[in-house]
Residue frames as qw, qx, qy, qz and C-alpha x, y, z in Angstrom:
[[0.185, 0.159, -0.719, 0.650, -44.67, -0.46, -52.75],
 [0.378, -0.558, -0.605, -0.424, -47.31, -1.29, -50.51],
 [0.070, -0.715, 0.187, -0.670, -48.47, 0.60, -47.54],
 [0.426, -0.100, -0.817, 0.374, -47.74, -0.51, -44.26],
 [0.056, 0.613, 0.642, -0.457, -50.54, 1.67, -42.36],
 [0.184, 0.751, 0.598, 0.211, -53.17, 3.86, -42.80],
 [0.309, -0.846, -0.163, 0.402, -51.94, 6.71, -41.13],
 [0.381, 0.785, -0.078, 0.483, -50.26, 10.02, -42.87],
 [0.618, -0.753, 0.073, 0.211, -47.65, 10.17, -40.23],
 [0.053, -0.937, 0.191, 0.288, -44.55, 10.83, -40.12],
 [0.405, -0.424, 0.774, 0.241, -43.07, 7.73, -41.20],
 [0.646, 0.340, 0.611, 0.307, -44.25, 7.62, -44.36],
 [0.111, 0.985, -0.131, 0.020, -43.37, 11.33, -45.31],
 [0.313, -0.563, 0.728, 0.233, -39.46, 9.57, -44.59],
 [0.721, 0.173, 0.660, 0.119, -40.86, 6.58, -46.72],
 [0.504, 0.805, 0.314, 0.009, -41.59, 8.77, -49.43],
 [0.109, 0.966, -0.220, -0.076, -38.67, 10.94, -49.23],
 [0.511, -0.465, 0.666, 0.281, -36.28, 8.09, -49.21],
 [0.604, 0.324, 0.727, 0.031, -37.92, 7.39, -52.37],
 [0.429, 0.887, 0.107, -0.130, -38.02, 10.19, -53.96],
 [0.278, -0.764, 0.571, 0.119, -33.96, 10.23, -52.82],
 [0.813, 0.001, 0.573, 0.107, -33.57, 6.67, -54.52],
 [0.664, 0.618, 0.372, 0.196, -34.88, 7.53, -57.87],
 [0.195, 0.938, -0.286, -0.032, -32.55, 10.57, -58.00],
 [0.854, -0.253, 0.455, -0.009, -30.07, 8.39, -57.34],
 [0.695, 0.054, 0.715, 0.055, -30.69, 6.01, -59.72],
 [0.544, 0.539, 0.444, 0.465, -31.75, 8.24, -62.50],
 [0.396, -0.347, -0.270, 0.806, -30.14, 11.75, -62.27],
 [0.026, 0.126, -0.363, -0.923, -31.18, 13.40, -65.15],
 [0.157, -0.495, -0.843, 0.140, -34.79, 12.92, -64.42],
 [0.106, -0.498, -0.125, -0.852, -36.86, 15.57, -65.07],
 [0.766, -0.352, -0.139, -0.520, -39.83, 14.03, -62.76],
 [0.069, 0.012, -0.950, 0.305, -39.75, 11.48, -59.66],
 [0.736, -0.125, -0.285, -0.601, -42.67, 9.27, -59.01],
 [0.038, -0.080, -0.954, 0.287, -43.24, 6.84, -56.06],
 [0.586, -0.219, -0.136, -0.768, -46.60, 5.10, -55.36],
 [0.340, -0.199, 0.752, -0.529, -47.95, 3.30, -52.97],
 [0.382, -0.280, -0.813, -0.339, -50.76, 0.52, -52.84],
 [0.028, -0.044, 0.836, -0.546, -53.35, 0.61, -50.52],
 [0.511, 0.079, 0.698, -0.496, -55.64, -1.75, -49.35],
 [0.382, 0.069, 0.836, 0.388, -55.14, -3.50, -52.68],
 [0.316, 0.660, 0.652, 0.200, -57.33, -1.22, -54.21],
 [0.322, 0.928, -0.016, 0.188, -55.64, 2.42, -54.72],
 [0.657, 0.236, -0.048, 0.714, -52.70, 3.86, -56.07],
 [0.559, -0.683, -0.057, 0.466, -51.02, 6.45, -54.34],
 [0.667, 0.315, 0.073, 0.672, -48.89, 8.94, -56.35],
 [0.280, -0.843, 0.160, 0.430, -46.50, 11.47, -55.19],
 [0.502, 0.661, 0.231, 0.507, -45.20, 13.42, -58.23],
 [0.105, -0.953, -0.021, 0.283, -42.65, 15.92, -57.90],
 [0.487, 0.863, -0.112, 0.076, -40.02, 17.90, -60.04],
 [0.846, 0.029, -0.115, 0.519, -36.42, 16.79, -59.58],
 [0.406, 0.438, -0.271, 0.755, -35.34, 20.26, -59.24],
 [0.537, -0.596, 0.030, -0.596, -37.81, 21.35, -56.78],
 [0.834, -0.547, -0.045, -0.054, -36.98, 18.49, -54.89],
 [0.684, 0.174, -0.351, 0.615, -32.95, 19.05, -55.07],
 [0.120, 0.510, -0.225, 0.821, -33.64, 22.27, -53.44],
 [0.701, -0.559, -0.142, -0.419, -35.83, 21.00, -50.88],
 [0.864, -0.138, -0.291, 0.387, -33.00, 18.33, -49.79],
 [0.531, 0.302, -0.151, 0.777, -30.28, 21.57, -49.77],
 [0.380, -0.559, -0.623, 0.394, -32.94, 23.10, -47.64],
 [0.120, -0.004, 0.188, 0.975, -34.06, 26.17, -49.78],
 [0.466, -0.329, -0.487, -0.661, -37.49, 24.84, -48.98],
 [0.323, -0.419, 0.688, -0.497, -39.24, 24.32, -46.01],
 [0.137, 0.086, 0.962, 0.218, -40.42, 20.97, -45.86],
 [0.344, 0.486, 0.659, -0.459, -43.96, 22.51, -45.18],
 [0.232, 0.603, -0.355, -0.676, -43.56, 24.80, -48.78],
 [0.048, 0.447, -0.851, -0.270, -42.64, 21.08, -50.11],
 [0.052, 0.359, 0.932, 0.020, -45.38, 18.64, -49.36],
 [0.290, 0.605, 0.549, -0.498, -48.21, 20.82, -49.09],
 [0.268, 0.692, -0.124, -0.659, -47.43, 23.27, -52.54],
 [0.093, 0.595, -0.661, -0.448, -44.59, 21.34, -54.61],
 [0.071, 0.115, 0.982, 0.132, -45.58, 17.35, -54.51],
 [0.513, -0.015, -0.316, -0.798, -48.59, 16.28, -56.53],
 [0.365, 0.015, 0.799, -0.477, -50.67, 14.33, -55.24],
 [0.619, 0.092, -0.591, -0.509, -53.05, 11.66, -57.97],
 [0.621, -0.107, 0.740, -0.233, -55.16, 8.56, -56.42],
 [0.610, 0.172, -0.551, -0.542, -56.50, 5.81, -58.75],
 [0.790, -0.099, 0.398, -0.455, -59.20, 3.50, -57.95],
 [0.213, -0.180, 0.955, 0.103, -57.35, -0.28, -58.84],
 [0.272, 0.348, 0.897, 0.017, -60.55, -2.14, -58.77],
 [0.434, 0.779, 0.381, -0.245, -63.20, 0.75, -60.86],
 [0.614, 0.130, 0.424, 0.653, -59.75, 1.54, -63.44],
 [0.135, 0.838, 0.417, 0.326, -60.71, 4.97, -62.43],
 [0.406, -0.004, -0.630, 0.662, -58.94, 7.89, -61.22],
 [0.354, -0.665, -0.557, 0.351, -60.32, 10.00, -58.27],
 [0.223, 0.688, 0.098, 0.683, -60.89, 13.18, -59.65],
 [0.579, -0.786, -0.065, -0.206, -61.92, 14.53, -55.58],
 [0.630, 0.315, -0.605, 0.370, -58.39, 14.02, -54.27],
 [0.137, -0.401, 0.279, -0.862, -58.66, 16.59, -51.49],
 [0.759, -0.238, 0.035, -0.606, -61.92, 14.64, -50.42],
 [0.937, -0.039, -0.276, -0.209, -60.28, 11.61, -50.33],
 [0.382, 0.362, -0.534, 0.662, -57.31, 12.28, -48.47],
 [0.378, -0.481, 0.279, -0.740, -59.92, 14.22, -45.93],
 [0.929, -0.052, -0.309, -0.197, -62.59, 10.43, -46.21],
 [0.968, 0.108, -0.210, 0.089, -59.64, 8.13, -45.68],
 [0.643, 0.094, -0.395, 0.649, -57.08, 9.83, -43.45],
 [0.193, -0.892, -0.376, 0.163, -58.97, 12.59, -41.98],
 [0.342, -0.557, 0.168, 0.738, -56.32, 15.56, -43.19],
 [0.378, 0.904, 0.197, -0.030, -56.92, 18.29, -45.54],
 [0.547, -0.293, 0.121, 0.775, -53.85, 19.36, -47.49]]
């Protein structure tokens, strides 16, 4: 999926969670969900979280803050250098100005 802006806003925290909501879905017995993004044709996005962690988040035994900031992982990889980005933290900070 590719991103439609640059911005960590709210509407792509819904993008992500409708996504994360798909794959359960689609595959229940999923240990792991994984969506990723594309951006600017030249990194991957991944959001990585645990299927149970995220049933209880939906049932609202988590707060959401408890959820994105603690529970989802968070991996970049550089497309064009077929490397990943060991600095996530720094590159989240670089390229969206937010520290998680």
């Amino acid at each position: 999926m590719e991103m439609a802006s640059r911005a960590l806003d709210q509407a792509l925290w819904n993008q992500l969670g409708v996504g994360f909501d798909a794959l359960k879905r689609v595959f229940p017995e999923a240990a792991w969900l994984v969506v990723q993004l594309v951006m600017e044709k030249e990194y991957v996005l991944s959001f990585q979280v645990k299927a149970y962690d995220f049933d209880i988040w939906r049932r609202g035994y988590l707060s959401s803050d408890e959820f994105w900031k603690k529970r989802v992982l968070r991996y970049v990889y550089n497309i064009r250098k077929h490397e990943e980005i060991q600095d996530v933290r720094g590159f989240y900070s670089e390229k969206f100005g937010v520290v998680f």
